[in-house]
Each structure stands twice: as structure tokens, then as C-alpha cells.
C-alpha positions in Angstrom: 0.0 0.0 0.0 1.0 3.6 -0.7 1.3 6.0 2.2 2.9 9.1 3.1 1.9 9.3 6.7 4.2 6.6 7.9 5.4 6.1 11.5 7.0 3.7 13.3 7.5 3.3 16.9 11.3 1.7 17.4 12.0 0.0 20.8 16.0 -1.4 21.0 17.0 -3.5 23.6 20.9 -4.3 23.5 19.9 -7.8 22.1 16.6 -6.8 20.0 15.1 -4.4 18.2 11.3 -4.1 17.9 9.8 -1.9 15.0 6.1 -1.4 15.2 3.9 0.3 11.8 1.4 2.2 14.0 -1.1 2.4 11.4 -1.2 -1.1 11.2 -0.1 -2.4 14.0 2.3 -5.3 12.6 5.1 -5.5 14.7 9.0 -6.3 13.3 11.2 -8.0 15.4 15.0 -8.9 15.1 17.6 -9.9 17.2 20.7 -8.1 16.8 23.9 -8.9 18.9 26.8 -6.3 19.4 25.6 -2.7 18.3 23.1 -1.7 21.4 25.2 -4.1 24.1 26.9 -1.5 26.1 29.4 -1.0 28.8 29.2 3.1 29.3 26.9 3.9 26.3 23.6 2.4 24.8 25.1 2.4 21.7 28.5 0.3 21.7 29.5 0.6 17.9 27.5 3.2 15.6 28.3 2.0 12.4 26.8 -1.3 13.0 24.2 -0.2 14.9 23.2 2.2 11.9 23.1 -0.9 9.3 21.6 -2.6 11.9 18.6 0.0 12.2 18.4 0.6 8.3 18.4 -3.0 7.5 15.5 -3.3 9.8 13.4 -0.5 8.4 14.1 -2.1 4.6 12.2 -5.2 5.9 9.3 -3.6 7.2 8.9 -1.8 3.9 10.0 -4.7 1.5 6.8 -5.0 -0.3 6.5 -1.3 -0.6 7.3 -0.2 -4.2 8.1 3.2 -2.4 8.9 3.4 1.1 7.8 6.4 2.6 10.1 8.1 4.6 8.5 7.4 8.1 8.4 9.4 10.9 10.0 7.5 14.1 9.7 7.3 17.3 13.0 6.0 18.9 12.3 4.0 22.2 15.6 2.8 23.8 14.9 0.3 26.5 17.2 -0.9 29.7 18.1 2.3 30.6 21.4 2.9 32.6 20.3 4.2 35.9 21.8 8.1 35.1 19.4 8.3 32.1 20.2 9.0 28.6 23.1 11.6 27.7 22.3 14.5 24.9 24.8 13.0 23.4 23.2 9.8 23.0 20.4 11.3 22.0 21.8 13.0 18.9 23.5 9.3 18.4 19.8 8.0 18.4 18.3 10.7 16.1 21.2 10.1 13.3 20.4 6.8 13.3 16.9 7.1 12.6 17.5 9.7 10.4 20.5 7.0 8.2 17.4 4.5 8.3 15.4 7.2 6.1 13.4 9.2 8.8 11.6 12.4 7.9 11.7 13.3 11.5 12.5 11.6 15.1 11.7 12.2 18.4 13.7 10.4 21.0 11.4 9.5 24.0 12.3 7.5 27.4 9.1 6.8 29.2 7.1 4.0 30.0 6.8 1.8 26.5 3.7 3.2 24.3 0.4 0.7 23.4 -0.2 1.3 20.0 -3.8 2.3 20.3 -2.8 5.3 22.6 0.3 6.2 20.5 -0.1 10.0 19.1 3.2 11.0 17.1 2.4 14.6 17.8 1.7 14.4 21.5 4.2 12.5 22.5 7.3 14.5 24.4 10.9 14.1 23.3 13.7 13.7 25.4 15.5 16.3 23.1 12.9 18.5 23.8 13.9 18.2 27.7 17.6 18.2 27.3 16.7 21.3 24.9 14.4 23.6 27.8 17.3 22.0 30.4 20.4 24.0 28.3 17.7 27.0 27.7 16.8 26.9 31.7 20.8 27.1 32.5 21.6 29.6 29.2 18.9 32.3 30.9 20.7 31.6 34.3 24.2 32.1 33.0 22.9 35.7 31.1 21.0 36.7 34.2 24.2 36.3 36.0 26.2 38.1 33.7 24.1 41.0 33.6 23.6 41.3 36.9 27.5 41.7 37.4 27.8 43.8 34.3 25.3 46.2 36.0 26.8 46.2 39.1 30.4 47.3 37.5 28.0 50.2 35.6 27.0 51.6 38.9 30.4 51.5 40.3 31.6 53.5 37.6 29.2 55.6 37.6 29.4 56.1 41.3 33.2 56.5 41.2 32.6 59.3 37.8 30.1 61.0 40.2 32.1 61.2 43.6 35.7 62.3 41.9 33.6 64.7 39.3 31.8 66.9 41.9 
């Protein structure tokens, strides 16, 4: 069938990787061994994991004479207990975005049914790490100014007292 509103719901595990077509519900599943199995990082070797991730979304469009370019929700799995990096999270989108992904959001809550799943509503951890830098860029600037204002008024004050 021919469809431009694609999306796919990803889950990766460090031993599987689950790809679900939300329209339709069929759900993709391959084992994959070395990419997502991790030490420090959920992804151990990028390069695989990418051919990994594109091979994967090939399959689920095999009969497709042309794949859409889907959009994707990436869902890592096993979390390490300090979250997920924004680094990782870049590592995650330029996956999906290899794979042939019109757009990505990275998300790391509680796994999705399909019936509630709402590609629009749902909240990216990007997003978060995004309002997080914004939160501590206003902080810095506030900070900043604040001194830069307080050297103003000294100058001033020291123009003033050695003028009159």
C-alpha cells in the first residue's frame, strides 16, 4: 500500500530491536547482537548499529514499491540508571535519520500501546535536554548581567564622587 503518513514506533533493547507500523499495527522483530550491548553507552559501535537499524526498516517496507520516509519514534529500552546523555540522544536521532526518517523524536518513558500512540503528542527527550540548556543559558545571562550592572553603577558612582 502507498502512504505518506508513515510512523514507526522503534524499541531497541541491547539484544533486539522491535519496529512497530502504528497504522497497522504489525510488529517487526530482530535480534541483533553487538551494536546496542553497552558498557558506558547504549550504543557500543555506531556503524553497526546504523546498518543494523536501516536493514530493519528495509524489511518492514519490503513490499513497498516506495517506502515512505517514516516518521520515528525512537524508544531505547534498559536504561542505565543516570538516564540517557544528549549525546546519545543525537546518536539515536542520526540513526533514525540514516534509516530514512523524515523526523524523530527520542522519548524515554514507559513503553507506548499502540492504540494510545499520538506521534504529535508524544514528548521528546530532546525537547527536555533542549528547555534543560535554555533553563541554565537564561541563568548564566542573568548572572552576567547582573555583574555587568553592578560594575555600571560603580563606575558611575566613582565618575560622580571624583567629578563633583
Amino acid at each position: 500500500m502507498f502512504s505518506f503518513d508513515s510512523e514507526l514506533y522503534i524499541q531497541i533493547w541491547p539484544t533486539k530491536l522491535t519496529i512497530t507500523k502504528v497504522k497497522t499495527g504489525e510488529v517487526f522483530q530482530e535480534e541483533c547482537v553487538g551494536p546496542f550491548e553497552r558498557s558506558r553507552l547504549i550504543i557500543n559501535d555506531f556503524e553497526a548499529a546504523e546498518k543494523q537499524l536501516r536493514q530493519s526498516v528495509r524489511k518492514v517496507y519490503e513490499n513497498s514499491f516506495a517506502p515512505p520516509a517514516p516518521r520515528m519514534v525512537i524508544h531505547p529500552m534498559d536504561l542505565p540508571p543516570d538516564g540517557i546523555s544528549s549525546i546519545e540522544i543525537r546518536a539515536f536521532r542520526d540513526l533514525a535519520v540514516s534509516a530514512g526518517a523524515r523526523e524523530v523524536k527520542v522519548y524515554t518513558g514507559l513503553a507506548i500501546p499502540i492504540d494510545d500512540f499520538d506521534y504529535k503528542s508524544i514528548q521528546s527527550s530532546d525537547a527536555l535536554a533542549g528547555s534543560a540548556i535554555r533553563k541554565k543559558a537564561t541563568v548564566i545571562l542573568e548572572a552576567f548581567f547582573s555583574v555587568l550592572f553592578l560594575f555600571l553603577f560603580l563606575f558611575m558612582y566613582e565618575m560622580f564622587t571624583n567629578y563633583w
